[in-house]
C-alpha positions as CSV (number, residue, x, y, z in Angstrom):
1,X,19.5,15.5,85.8
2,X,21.9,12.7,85.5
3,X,24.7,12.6,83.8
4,X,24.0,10.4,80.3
5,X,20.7,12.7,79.9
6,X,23.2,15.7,80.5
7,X,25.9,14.7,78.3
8,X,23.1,13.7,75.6
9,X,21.9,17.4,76.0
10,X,25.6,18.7,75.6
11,X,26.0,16.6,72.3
12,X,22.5,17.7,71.0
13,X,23.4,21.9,72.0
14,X,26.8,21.4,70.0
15,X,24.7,20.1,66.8
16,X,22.2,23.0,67.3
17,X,24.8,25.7,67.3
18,X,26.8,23.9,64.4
19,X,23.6,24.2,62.4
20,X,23.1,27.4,63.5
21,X,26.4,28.7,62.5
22,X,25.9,27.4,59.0
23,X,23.0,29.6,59.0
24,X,23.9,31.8,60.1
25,X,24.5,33.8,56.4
26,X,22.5,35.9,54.8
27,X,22.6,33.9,51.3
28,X,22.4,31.0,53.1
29,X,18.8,32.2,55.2
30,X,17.8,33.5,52.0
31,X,18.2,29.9,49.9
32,X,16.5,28.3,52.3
33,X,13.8,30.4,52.9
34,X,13.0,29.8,48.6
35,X,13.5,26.5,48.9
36,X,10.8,26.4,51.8
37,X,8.9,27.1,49.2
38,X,9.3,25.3,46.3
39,X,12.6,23.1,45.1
40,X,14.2,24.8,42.6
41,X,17.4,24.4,40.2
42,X,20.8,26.0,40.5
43,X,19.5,28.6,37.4
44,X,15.7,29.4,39.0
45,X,17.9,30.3,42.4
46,X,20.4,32.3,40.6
47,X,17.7,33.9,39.3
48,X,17.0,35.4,42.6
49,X,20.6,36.2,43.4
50,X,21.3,38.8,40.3
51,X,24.2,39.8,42.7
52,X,25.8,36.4,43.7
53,X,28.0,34.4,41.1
54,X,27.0,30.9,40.3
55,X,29.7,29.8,41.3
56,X,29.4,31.5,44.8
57,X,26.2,30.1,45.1
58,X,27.3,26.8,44.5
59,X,29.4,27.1,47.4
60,X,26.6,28.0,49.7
61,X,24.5,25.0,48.6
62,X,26.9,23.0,48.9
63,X,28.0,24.0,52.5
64,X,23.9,23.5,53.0
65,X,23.9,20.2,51.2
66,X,27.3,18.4,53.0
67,X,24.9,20.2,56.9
68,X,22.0,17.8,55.5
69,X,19.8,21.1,55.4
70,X,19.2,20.1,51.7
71,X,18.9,17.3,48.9
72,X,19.5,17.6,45.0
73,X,18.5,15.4,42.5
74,X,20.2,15.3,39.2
75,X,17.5,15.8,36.8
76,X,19.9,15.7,32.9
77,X,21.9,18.9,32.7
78,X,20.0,20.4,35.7
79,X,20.5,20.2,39.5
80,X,17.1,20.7,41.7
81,X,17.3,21.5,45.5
82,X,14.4,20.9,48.3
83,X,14.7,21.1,51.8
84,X,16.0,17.3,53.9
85,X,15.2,18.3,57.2
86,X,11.9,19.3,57.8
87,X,13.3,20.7,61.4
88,X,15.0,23.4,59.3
89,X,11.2,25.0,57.8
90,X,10.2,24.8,62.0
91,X,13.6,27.1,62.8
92,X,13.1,29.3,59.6
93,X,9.1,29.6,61.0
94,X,10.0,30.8,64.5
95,X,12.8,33.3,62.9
96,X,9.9,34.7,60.6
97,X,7.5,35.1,63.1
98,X,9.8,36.7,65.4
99,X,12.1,38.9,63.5
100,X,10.3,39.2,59.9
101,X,6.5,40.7,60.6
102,X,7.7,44.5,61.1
103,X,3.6,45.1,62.4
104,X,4.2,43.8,65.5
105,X,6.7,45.5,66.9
C-alpha cells in the first residue's frame, strides 16, 4: 500500500470512529432508527421519548444535525427531521441485522 492510499485510509478510519462515537448513544441509535423511517418533527419524536425532556432531545438532534447524520426543515412553528446521509440507514441495517433479530442466535 503506498503511502497517500494509507494516509487516505487513516483520515477515512478517524471519520468512521468520529461518527461512530456520536452514535454511539442510546437516544441517539434510537432517533435515527425513527427517522429511517419516516421524517418526523421535534413533537412526533418526543412523542416516542415520554422519558427524555424536549429540551434533552434537542440536544441529541442537534449533536446529529452539526455530524451531518440529519437535515431539518423549518416548516412555520414546526421543525421536521430526515435522515442526510443515506450511509447512516446502511450502518443502522448491518447493526439490526446483527445485534437486533434475537431468532438467530
Amino acid at each position: 500500500m503506498e503511502n497517500n492510499q494509507m494516509f487516505d485510509t487513516q483520515i477515512e478510519m478517524k471519520e468512521v470512529a468520529h461518527l461512530l462515537k456520536v452514535l454511539a448513544n442510546e437516544n441517539r441509535l434510537m432517533i435515527v432508527c425513527y427517522l429511517i423511517q419516516e421524517a418526523m418533527t421535534v413533537s412526533q419524536l418526543h412523542e416516542r421519548f415520554e422519558h427524555m425532556t424536549q429540551s434533552a432531545l434537542s440536544q441529541h438532534l442537534s449533536i446529529l444535525k452539526a455530524h451531518k447524520i440529519l437535515k431539518s426543515e423549518k416548516q412555520g412553528l414546526s421543525v421536521t427531521y430526515e435522515i442526510y446521509d443515506s450511509r447512516i440507514e446502511k450502518v443502522i441495517s448491518v447493526l439490526k441485522n446483527n445485534y437486533c433479530n434475537f431468532e438467530k442466535k
